[in-house]
C-alpha positions in Angstrom: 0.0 0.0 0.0 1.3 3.4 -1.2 0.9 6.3 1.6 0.8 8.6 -1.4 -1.6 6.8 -3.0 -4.6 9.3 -4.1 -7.3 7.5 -6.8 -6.6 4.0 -5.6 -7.8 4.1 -1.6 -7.8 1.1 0.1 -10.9 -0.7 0.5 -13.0 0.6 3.9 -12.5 -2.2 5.5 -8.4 -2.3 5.0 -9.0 1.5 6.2 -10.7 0.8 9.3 -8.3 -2.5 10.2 -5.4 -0.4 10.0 -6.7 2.8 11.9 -8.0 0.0 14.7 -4.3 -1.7 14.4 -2.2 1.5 14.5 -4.3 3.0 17.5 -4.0 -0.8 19.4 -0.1 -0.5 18.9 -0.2 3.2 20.4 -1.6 1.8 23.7 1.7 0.5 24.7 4.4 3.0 22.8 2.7 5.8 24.1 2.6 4.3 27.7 6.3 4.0 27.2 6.6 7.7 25.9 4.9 8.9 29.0 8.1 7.0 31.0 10.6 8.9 28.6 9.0 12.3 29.0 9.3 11.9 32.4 12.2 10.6 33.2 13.6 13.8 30.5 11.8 16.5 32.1 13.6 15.5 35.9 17.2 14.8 33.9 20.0 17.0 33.1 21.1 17.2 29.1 23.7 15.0 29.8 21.6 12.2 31.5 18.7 12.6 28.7 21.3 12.6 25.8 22.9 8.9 26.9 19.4 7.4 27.6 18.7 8.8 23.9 21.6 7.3 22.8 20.5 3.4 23.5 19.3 1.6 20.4 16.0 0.5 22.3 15.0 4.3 23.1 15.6 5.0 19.6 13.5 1.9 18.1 10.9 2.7 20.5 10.3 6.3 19.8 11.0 6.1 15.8 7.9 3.3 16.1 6.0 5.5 18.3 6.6 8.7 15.7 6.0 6.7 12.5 2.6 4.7 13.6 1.4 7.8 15.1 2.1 10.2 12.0 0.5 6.8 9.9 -2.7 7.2 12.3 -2.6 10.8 12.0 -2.8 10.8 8.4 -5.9 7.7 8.4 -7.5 9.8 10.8 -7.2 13.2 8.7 -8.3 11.5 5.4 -11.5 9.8 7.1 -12.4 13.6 7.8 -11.5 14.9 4.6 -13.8 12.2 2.8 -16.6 12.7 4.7 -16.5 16.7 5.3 -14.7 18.1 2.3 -16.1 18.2 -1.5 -14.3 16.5 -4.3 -12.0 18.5 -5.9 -10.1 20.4 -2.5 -10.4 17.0 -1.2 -7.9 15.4 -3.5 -5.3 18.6 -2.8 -5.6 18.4 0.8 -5.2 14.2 1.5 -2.6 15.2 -0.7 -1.4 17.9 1.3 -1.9 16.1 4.7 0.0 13.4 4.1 2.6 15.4 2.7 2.3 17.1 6.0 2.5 14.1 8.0 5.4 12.3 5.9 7.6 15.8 6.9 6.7 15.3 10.2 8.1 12.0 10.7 11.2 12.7 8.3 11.9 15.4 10.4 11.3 13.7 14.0 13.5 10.3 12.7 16.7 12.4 11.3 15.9 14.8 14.4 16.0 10.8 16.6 19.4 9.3 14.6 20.9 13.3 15.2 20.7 12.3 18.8 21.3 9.2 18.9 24.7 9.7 17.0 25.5 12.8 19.6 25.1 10.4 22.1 28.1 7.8 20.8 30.5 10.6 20.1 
């Protein structure tokens, strides 16, 4: 499946499956974000940088960024399919996922920036 993909939508029920499947796998990487936050807020720069700097942290917050930009982006196109007429619809799925892909670019070279800090 193409996350660019614009004519060719899945069919509804691949649509709901993977908004149910992506919002299941949240549960647990978001649970594990709130840990993270936390334990960043109370440390110094030093402290934050090394835990950031462990291949596990950076798994688990690239998975957490990536499903939740993917759900994002379901989420968004539901909306624009059932609120927005046809042809602004097309430009702004187009648009959002554009939006959503930057997002995640960003956040994951933002991720391996630290994480490559951290081993110097």
């Amino acid at each position: 499946m193409s996350f660019f993909r614009t004519r060719n939508h899945p069919k509804p029920s691949q649509h709901w499956s993977y908004q149910r499947l992506t919002a299941v796998a949240l549960i647990p990487l978001s649970l594990w974000l709130l840990v993270f936050l936390r334990h960043a807020f109370r440390a110094g720069y030093s402290e934050t940088l090394n835990w950031c700097s462990q291949s596990l942290t950076v798994l688990t917050l690239s998975a957490w960024l990536l499903i939740a930009c993917y759900h994002a982006a379901l989420g968004i196109q539901v909306v624009l399919e059932d609120y927005v007429a046809e042809p602004l619809r097309q430009r702004l799925a187009w648009l959002s996922r554009l939006w959503f892909t930057l997002i995640a670019a960003s956040g994951l070279s933002t991720m391996l920036y630290l994480y490559w800090q951290g081993r110097l």
